[in-house]
C-alpha positions as CSV (number, residue, x, y, z in Angstrom):
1,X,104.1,90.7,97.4
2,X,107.5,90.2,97.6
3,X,107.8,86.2,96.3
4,X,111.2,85.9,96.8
5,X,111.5,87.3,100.3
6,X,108.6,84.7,101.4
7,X,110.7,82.0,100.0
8,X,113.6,83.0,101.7
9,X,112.0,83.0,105.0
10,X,110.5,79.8,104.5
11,X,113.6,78.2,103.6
12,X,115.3,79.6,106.0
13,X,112.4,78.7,108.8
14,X,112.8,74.9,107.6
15,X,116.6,74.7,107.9
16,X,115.9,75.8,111.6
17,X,113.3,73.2,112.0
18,X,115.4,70.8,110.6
19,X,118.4,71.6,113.3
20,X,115.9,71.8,115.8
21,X,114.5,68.6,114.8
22,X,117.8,66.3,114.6
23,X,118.8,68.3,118.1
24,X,115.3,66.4,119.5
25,X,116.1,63.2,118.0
26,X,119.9,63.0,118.7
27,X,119.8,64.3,122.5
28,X,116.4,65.6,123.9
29,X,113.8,62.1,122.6
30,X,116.3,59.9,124.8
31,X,115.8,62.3,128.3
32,X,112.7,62.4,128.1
33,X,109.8,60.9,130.6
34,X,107.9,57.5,128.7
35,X,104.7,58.3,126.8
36,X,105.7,62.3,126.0
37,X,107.2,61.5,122.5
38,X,103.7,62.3,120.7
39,X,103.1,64.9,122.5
40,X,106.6,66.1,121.5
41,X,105.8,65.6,118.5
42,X,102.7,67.7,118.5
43,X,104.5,70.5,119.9
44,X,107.8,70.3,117.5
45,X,104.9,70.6,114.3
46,X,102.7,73.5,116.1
47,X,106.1,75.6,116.7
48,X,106.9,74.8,113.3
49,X,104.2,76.4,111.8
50,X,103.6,79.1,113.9
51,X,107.2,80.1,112.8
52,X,106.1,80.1,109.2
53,X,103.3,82.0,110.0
54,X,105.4,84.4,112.0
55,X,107.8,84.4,108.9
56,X,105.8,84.9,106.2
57,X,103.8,88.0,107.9
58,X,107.2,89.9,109.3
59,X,108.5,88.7,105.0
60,X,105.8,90.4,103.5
61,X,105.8,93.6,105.7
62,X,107.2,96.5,102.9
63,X,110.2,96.9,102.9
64,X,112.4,99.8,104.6
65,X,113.0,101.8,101.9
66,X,109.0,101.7,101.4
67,X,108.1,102.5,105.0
68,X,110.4,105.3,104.9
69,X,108.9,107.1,101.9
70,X,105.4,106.3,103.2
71,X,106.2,108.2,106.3
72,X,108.4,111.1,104.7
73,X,107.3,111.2,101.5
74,X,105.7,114.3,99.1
75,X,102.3,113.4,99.4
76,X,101.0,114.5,95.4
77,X,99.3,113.4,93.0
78,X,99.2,111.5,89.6
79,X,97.0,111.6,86.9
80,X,96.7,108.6,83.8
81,X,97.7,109.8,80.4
82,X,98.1,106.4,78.9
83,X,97.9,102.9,80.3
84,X,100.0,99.6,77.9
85,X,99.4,96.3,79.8
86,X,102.4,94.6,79.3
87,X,101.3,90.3,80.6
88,X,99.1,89.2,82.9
89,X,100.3,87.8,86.5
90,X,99.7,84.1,88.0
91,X,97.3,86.3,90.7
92,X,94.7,87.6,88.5
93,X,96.2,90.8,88.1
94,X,98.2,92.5,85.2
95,X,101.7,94.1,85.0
96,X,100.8,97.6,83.2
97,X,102.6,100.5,82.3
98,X,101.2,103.6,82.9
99,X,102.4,106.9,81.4
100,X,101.6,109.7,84.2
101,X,101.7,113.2,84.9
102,X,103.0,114.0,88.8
103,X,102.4,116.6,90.0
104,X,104.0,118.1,93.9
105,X,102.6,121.1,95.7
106,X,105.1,123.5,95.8
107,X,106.7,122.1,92.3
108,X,106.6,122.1,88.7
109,X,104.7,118.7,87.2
110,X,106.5,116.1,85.6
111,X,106.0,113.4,82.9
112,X,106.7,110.1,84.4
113,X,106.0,106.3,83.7
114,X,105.6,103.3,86.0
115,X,105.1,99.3,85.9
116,X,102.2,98.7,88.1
117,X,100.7,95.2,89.1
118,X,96.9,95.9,88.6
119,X,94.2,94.2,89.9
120,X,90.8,93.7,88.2
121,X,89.4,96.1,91.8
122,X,91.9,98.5,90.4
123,X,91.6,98.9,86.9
124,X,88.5,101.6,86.6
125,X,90.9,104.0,89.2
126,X,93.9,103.6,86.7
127,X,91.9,104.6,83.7
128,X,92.9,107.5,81.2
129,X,92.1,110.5,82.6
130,X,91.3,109.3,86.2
131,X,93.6,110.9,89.2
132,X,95.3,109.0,92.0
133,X,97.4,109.6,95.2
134,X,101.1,109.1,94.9
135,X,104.1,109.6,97.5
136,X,107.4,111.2,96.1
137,X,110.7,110.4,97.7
138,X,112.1,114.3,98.0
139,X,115.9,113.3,97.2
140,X,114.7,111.1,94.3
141,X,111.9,112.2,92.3
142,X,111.8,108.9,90.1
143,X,110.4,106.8,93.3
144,X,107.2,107.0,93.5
145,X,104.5,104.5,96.0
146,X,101.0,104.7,94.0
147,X,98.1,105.4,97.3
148,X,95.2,103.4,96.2
């Protein structure tokens, strides 16, 4: 999950709010028919977080560069030669670095080594010796997407 991206969204979802909100008080609150102002109000908190909501699912879609190489990339394979946690996360998960061997139908393998967010689900899949599903990026060998 892209933390930053998320915050981003939501910042940028609350300065509209906020315009929105001064635009109510300034000009639309004064137009308006006696005994609508709660209901106003109901309205101007629903649309505010249905637009986080919005915001935060279109914020943690991948992103284009990651859709990209799940549509056209190698589909291949990796197998574990070593794993080295490197810190634990503030989800439950670890940051690990995992010495691999990739191989590509149609290529010669290759020694490679990523840092992988691993979840406790996760861990018995990304043992030494076990084999996983990778996507290659054809220009770019070195970007990889781990298939889980």
């Amino acid at each position: 999950m892209d933390h930053g991206r998320i915050l981003r969204t939501v910042l940028a979802v609350t300065v509209g709010y906020l315009i929105v909100l001064g635009v109510w008080l300034g000009w639309v609150v004064q137009h308006t028919p006696p005994g609508t102002v709660p209901f106003q109000i109901m309205a101007l908190v629903g649309l505010f977080g249905s637009c986080v909501g919005v915001g935060m699912m279109v914020a943690s879609r991948p992103s284009k560069a990651d859709r990209r190489l799940w549509r056209e990339g190698l589909e291949g394979w990796a197998t574990v030669h070593g794993v080295h946690p490197l810190r634990r996360t503030d989800h439950q998960s670890e940051l690990t670095e995992l010495d691999l061997e990739l191989t590509i139908p149609g290529s010669e393998s290759y020694r490679g080594t990523i840092v992988f967010d691993v979840t406790p689900a996760d861990k018995p899949r990304l043992a030494v010796g076990e084999t996983f599903s990778i996507r290659v990026d054809p220009a770019n060998r070195d970007r990889i997407i781990v298939v889980l």
